[in-house]
N, C-alpha and C positions, 0 to 999 in steps of 0.2 A: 559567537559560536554558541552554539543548543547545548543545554545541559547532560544532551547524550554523546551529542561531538566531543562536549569537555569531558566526560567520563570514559569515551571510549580511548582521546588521548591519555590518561589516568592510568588507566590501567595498560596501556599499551608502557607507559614508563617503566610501570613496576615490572615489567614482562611479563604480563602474567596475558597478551596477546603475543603470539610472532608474527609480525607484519609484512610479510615475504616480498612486497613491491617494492621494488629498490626504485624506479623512474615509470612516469606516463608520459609518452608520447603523442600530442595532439596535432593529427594530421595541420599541415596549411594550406597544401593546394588541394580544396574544397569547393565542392558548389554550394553557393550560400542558399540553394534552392532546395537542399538534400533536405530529406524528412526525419524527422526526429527517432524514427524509427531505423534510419540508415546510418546511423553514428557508428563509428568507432575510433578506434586508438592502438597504439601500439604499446605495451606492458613489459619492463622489462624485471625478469625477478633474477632471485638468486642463478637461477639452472638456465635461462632462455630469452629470448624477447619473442613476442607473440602478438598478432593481431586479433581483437576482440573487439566484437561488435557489442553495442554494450547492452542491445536487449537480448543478448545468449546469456542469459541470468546461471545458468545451471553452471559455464566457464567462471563468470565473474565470480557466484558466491565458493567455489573451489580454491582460489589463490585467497588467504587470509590479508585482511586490511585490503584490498581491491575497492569494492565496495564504497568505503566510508574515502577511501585517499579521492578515486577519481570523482566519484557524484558529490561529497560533500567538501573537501579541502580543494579541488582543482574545480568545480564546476557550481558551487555553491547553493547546493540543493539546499532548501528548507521546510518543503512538505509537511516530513511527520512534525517538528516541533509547530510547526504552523498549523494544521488542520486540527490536531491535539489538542493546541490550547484555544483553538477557535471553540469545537468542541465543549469545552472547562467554561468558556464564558458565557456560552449559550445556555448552559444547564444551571448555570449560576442565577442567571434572570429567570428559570423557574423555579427555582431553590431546590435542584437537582442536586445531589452529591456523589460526585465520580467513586469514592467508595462503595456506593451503592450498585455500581455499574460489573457486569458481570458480559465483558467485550468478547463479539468475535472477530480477531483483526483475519480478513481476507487477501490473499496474495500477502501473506506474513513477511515471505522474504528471510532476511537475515535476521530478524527482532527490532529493527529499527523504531516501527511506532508501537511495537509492546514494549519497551523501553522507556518511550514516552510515557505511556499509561502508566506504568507503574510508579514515574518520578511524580505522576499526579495520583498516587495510591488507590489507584482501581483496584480493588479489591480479586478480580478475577480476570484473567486473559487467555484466549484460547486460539491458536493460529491453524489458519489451513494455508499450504498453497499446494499447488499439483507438482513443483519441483522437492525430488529428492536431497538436492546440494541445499538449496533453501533451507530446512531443518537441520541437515549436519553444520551448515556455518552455525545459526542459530545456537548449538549445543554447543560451538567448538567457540562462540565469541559472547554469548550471553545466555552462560543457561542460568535456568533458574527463572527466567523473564515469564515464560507460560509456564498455565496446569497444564494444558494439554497442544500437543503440535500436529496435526493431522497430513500429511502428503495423502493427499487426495484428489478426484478431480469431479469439482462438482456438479459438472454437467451428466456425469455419470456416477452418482455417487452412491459406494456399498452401505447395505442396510446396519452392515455393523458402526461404519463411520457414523450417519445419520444417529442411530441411537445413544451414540457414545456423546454427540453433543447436544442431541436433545437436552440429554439427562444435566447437562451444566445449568438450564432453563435461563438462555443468554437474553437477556434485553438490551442490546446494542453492538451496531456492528459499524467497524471501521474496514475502508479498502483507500490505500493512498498510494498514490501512482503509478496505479495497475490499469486503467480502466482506459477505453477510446483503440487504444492500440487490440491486438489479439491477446495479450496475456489474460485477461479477465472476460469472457465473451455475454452478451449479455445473459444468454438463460444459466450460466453460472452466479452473476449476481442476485436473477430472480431468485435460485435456490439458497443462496446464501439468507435473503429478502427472508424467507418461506421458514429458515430454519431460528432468527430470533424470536421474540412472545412479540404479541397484541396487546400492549402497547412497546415501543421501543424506541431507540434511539439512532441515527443514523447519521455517519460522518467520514466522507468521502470525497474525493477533488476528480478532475478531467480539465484536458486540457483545452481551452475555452473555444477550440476552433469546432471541437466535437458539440460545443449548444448550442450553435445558432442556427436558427431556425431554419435555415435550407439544408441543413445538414440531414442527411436520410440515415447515416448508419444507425445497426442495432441497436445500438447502445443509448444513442439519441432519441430514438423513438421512443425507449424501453421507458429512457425518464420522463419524457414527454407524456405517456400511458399514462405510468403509474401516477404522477400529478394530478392531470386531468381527471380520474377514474379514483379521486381519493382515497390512493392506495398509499403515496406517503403525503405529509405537509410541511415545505419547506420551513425551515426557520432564518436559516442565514445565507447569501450568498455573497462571496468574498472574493473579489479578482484580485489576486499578487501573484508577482515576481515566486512562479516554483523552481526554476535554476538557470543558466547559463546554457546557453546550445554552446559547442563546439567551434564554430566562429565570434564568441564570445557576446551572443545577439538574447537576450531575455526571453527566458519564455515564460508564459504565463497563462498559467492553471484557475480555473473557478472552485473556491472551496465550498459545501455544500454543507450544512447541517437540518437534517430536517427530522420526524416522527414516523415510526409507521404506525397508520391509522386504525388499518384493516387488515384480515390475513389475504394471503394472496391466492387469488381465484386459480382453479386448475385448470383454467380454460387457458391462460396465460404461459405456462409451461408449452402449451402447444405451438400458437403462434410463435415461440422464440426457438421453439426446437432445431 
């Protein structure tokens, strides 16, 4: 178990979480052909049992303990503590120090990999995602994790948001299991890209079927661009085990750590528009 799995059990002891899921239900009769994006379960809490799909994030992070019981106790996510410390090692071999790091975790979520960050004493974390539940879990299961939390969306983003994290002048950005599917589209990345400094750091996962090279979507191109067009330079790439599908089958994520080199051309905003 991840130092934040164990902290989050920790604290759920002392009550100081109320974990409202009494049982998860994983469907059986299943097509083991279904997309990862077609999952769901049945939840039963205190007041109901209820069908959630598990990318209606806004449902999920609403029932407290949801979140950490089904993705990480029944389905044995590892992401954030994995990309995280992938991350730590990477910056180690340039005698980086994550205290120095001043993160913007994208698709925040519930604080899951601000959480991480901070068990590795990043000195500063700053979360956006476009879900409103995303920040109230966040407050209601780990505040204190960011300076700042933004619900925003940043393919359309207001000039006051933009300023407000300028002004943190972030050199490093993490997005961990948001990306390939629609929660993160790629000219939200590129924005995200646009809003750390010249030079930065960057450390992100996707699930490995979105890189391979006959793969057309956005998202794929996006990276494929920015590579090519040395916009960023990869440092590490890492295939592991990111959780458990539903019929108990591995899936498996590429973890990314790489630089950005350059700022990102305005031309670029267009084509992804």
């Amino acid at each position: 178990m991840s130092n934040l799995a164990s902290d989050y059990v920790w604290r759920k002891r002392l009550g100081e979480i109320d974990d409202a899921v009494r049982d998860i239900h994983i469907p059986k009769n299943i097509d083991d052909d279904a997309d990862q994006d077609e999952e769901w379960c049945k939840v039963v809490t205190n007041n109901r049992t209820q069908r959630i799909r598990f990318h209606d994030y806004n449902v999920v992070f609403e029932i407290p303990g949801l979140y950490e019981k089904l993705f990480y106790d029944t389905l044995e996510c590892a992401s954030p503590s994995y990309v995280v410390s992938l991350l730590e090692d990477v910056a180690n071999e340039w005698d980086a120090e994550l205290s120095d790091f001043r993160v913007l975790d994208v698709g925040a979520g519930n604080g899951m990999v601000g959480d991480e960050l901070r068990h590795r004493c990043v000195r500063q974390v700053v979360g956006v995602d476009i879900i409103g539940e995303a920040k109230e879990a966040t407050l209601r299961d780990r505040p204190g994790v960011y300076d700042d939390y933004r619900v925003a969306d940043l393919t359309e983003l207001r000039k006051t948001d933009e300023d407000a994290l300028r002004k943190h002048s972030l050199n490093c950005m993490t997005t961990v299991a948001a990306l390939g599917y629609a929660d993160i589209p790629p000219l939200a990345f590129l924005k995200a890209l646009d809003l750390v400094s010249t030079p930065a750091w960057l450390a992100f996962n996707i699930k490995e079927d979105f890189l391979h090279e006959s793969e057309q979507s956005g998202f794929s191109r996006l990276i494929r661009q920015l590579i090519q067009e040395d916009y960023i330079l990869p440092q590490c790439y890492r295939r592991y085990r990111h959780r458990l599908s539903i019929t108990g089958d591995p899936l498996y994520y590429i973890a990314i750590i790489a630089k950005k080199c350059k700022p990102v051309a305005t031309r670029l905003f267009a084509e992804y528009s």
